[in-house]
C-alpha positions, 0 to 999 in steps of 0.5 A: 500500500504504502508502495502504491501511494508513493508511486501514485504521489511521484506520477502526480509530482511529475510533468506530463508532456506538453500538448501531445495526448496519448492515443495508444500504450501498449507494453508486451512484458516478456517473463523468463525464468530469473528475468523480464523484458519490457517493450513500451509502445507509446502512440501520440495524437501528434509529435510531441514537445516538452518533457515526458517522466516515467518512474520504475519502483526497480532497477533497469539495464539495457535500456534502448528508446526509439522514436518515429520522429527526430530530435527526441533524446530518452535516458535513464536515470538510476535513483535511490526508490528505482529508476526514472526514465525522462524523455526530452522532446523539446526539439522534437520535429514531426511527422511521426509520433510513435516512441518505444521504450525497451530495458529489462530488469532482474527485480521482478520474479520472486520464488515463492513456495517452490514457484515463481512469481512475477510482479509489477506496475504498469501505469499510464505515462499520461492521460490515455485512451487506450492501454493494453498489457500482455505478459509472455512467458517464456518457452516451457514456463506455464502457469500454475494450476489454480488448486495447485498454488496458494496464489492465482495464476494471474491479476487482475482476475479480467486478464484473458489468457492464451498460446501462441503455440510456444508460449502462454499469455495474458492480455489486459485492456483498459480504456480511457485511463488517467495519468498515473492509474494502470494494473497491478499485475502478477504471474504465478508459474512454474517449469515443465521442460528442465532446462538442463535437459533442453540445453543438452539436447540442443548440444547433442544436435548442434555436435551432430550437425557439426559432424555432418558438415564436416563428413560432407566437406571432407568428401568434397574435397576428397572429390575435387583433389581426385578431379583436378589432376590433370597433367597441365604441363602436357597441354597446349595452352589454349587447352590449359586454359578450358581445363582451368576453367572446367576445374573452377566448375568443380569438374564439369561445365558446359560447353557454351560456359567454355566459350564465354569464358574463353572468349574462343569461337564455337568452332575453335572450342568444339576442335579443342574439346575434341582434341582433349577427348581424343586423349582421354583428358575429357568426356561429353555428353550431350544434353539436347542441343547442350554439350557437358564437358566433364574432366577425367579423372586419371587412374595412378599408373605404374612407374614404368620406363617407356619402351622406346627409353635409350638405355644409359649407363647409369641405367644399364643393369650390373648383368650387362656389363662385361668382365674383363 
């Protein structure tokens, strides 16, 4: 009570913002385990001027303020009953009149009888027509059956609650509210998926995902070292240049990509590439009116002296020679 009537006495101390009325407060308050997010959205019947406060009964961080319009400048400032956020529009330019508010804060969720238990006041910066709250709970947080706890689930009792399939929430609307009123709200929940449990699970599928990419990049690379060892050297240079490029094509290209690259007419790269066939450098296939031009791949051969090698002396066996 006495918490309540201090806030009250501060909203009333403070300056509103000078001739600008809000339309609109929504604030989307997203609960996890040990901490809170807290996104303010403020609409304005216009580009506001003046001055705009907004006191916290708890200590903040992260705090972010972003405005549609220019020349709006927020802070907030750390004071000995919470914090206080101030918003300066005394050189604020129009169109725009949209001003959101992020922070978040470690003060809000309590343990109470094994269960967590959220608690906050949402009021209304200024005179309002329409306020709206909505409270998240995180992924695998739900909230307490009411014959399970000593305390409800949620306040105000007028709150309607939901899924979106990942997380459950509440929604509260007041309309018409004056400066400095607003909710009282609370959550009472609890855990259902451990997180130690998820975090594994989550290791052991990004380790699996790992070792997947690296079998993949592995076989790869196997594949792209067989491919490219074609004997370079042995090729005239208007065939090593259509070789490099089908290696850069991982080993297989088209032939109209050969002539482009190459910048060779049609007629020289058909001669070329069937030269290269003829010598077992290449396969072609056709594809309709498209020929594929793929590397082969040569097999390892035996280190054998050719047949027609001039025999040297260092060459020669020891049986050749003749004794004195």
């Amino acid at each position: 009570m006495k918490r309540l009537l201090a806030l009250l006495l501060l909203f009333a101390l403070l300056p509103a913002a000078a001739d600008a009325r809000l339309e609109y407060v929504e604030s989307n308050i997203n609960i996890n385990a040990t901490r809170t997010d807290f996104l303010m959205g403020i609409i304005f019947d216009r580009t506001p001027s003046g001055v705009l406060e907004y006191p916290l009964f708890y200590k903040i961080d992260n705090f972010v303020a972003s405005a549609s319009f220019k020349g709006a400048s927020c802070e907030a400032q750390r004071k000995t009953w919470g914090t206080a956020i101030i918003c300066d529009f005394t050189k604020s330019q129009g169109p725009g009149r949209t001003l959101e508010l992020k922070y978040a804060t470690a003060d809000l969720v309590k343990l109470v009888d094994a269960q967590r238990h959220f608690s906050t006041t949402v009021r209304a910066p200024d005179d309002t027509d329409k306020m709206v709250v909505r409270a998240y709970l995180s992924q695998g947080l739900v909230l307490i059956d009411p014959e399970k706890g000593v305390l409800p689930p949620y306040t105000p009792v007028d709150g309607v609650s939901g899924s979106d399939g990942r997380r459950i929430f509440v929604v509260w609307t007041r309309n018409a509210t004056a400066r400095g009123d607003g909710l009282d709200v609370t959550l009472t929940y609890e855990r259902i998926l451990p997180q130690q449990n998820s975090e594994s699970t989550l290791l052991i599928i990004l380790g699996l995902t790992g070792a997947i990419i690296v079998i993949i990049a592995a076989v790869l690379l196997k594949r792209r070292k067989e491919t490219f060892t074609q004997p370079l050297t042995l090729l005239k240079e208007d065939e090593r240049r259509i070789v490099e490029f089908i290696q850069s094509q991982n080993g297989v290209a088209r032939q109209r990509a050969i002539v482009a690259h190459t910048g060779f007419s049609k007629a020289k790269v058909s001669r070329l590439v069937r030269d290269l066939e003829a010598r077992g450098a290449v396969t072609v296939r056709g594809m309709g009116r498209v020929n594929e031009v793929k590397l082969v791949v040569p097999k390892e051969a035996k280190a054998e002296r050719p047949e027609n090698e001039p025999v040297t002396p260092e060459s020669k066996p020891e049986t050749d020679k003749q004794n004195p």
